[in-house]
N, C-alpha and C positions, 0 to 999 in steps of 0.2 A: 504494500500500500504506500511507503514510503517511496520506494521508487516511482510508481506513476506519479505522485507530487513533485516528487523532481523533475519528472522528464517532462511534466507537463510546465511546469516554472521553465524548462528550459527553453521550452517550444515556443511559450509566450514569450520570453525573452530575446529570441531571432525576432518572430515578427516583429515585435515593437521597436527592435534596431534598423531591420529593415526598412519598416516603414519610414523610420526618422531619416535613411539614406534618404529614403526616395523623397518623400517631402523636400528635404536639403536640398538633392541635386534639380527636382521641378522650378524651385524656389531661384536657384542661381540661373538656370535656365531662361525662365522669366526674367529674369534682369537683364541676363543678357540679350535675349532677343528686345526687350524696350527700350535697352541702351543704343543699339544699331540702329534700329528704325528711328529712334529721335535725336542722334549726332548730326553733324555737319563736318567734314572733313576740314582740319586745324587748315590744310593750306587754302581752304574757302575766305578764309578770314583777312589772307596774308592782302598787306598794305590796306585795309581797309578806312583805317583811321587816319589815312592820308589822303583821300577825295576828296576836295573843296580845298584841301591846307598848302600852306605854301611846299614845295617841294624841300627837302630836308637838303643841305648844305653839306656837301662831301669834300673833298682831298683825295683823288687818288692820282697812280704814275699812269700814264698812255704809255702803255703795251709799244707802239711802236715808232713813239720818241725819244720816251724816256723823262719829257718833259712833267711836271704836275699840274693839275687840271684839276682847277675849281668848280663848282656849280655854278655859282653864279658869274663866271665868267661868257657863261654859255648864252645867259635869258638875251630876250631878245627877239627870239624864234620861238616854235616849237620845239621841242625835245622827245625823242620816243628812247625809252630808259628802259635797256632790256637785262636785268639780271640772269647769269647762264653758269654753265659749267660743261666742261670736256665730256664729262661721265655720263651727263643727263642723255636719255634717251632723248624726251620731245625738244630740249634743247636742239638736237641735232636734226630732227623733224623741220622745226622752225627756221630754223639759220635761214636755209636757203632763199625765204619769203621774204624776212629782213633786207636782203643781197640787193632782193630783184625789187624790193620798196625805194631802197636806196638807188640804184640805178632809174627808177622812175621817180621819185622827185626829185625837183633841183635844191641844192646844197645849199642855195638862200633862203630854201622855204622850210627845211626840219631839218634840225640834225640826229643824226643815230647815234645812240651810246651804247652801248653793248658794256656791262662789269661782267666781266668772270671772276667767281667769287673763290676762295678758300681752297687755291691750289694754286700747284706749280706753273710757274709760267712757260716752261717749257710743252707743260698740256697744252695750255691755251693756244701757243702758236703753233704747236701741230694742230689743233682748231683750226684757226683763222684760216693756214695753209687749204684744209682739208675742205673747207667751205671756201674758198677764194672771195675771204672778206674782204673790201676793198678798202683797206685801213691807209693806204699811202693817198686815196684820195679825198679821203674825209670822215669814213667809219671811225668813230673812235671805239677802240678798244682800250677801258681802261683797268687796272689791278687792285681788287679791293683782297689783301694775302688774309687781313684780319676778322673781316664779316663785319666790319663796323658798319658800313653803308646797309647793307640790306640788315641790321636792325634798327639804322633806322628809319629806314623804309617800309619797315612791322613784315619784312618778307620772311614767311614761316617754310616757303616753299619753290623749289626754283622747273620751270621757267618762271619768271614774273614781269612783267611788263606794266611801264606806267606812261601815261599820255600827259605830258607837261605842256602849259600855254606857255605864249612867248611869253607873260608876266612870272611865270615859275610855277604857276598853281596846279595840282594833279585834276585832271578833268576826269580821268577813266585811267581803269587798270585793268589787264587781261591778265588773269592765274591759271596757267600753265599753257600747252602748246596752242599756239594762236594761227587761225588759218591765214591764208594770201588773203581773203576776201576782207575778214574780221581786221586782219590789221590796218588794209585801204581803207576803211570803212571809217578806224576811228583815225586815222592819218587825217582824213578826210574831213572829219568833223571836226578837227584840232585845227586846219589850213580855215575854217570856213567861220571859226569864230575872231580871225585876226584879219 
């Protein structure tokens, strides 16, 4: 008799362990599916706090002077501000669109900036090479080694793209790989507000 009281304490004692598994793992399950569907991806965010505001003031070296290059020695114009990197897939998607933007407006009317951020320079110019950036005619290519520009440009995510008025102001940002059409588009609307 004693024995069936034991075995029977035993038996209740799995299930109610069990149960408490499965409750537990239902329970983090639920969380996690209501955490996914209600996120937003961290690089959705990146430079958002920078539309409307004055374009943030950098210092970096031009890639292929060697000179340094202010921001604000730039305003004036348009600015199309592309943070990149060697490694980046849609970086390397993109390039090409930047190239053929550049070749299609004229160098009075926007400038391109291209940072490559947080790597060797020797990446970058096997870049450049690899895309036949046209940095000798006015691409600038500049080196930000530190990551200080893109924070503070709130970029959580690279490609990142910002559309600056000739006054320096960020009008629009594209977060991540930007098509031909999308970037004429806001090229377009930055030439049509000055």
């Amino acid at each position: 008799m004693a024995q069936d009281n034991s075995d029977g304490f035993q038996n209740r004692r799995k299930i109610l362990l069990s149960s408490l598994i499965i409750i537990l793992f239902a329970s983090f399950l639920t969380l996690l599916v209501v955490g996914i569907i209600n996120r937003s991806a961290i690089t959705e965010e990146s430079g958002a706090q920078r539309l409307g505001q004055q374009a943030p003031e950098f210092t970096l070296k031009n890639i292929e002077s060697g000179e340094i290059v202010e921001l604000s020695d730039l305003r004036g114009k348009p600015l199309v501000i592309n943070f990149w990197a060697s490694w980046c897939t849609p970086c390397r998607v993109e390039m090409p669109h930047f190239v053929d933007a550049f070749h299609h407006y004229s160098s009075d009317e926007v400038t391109f900036i291209g940072i490559h951020t947080m790597e060797p320079e020797a990446d970058a110019r096997n870049f450049i090479e690899a895309f036949e950036i046209p940095i000798q005619e006015g691409f600038l290519i500049l080196s930000d080694e530190t990551g200080t520009s893109t924070i503070d440009y709130g970029v959580s995510g690279i490609p990142s793209t910002f559309f600056v008025d000739s006054a320096g102001f960020v009008k629009k940002r594209w977060i991540g790989g930007i098509s031909q059409e999308n970037l004429q588009l806001n090229i377009d609307a930055l030439l049509e507000e000055t």
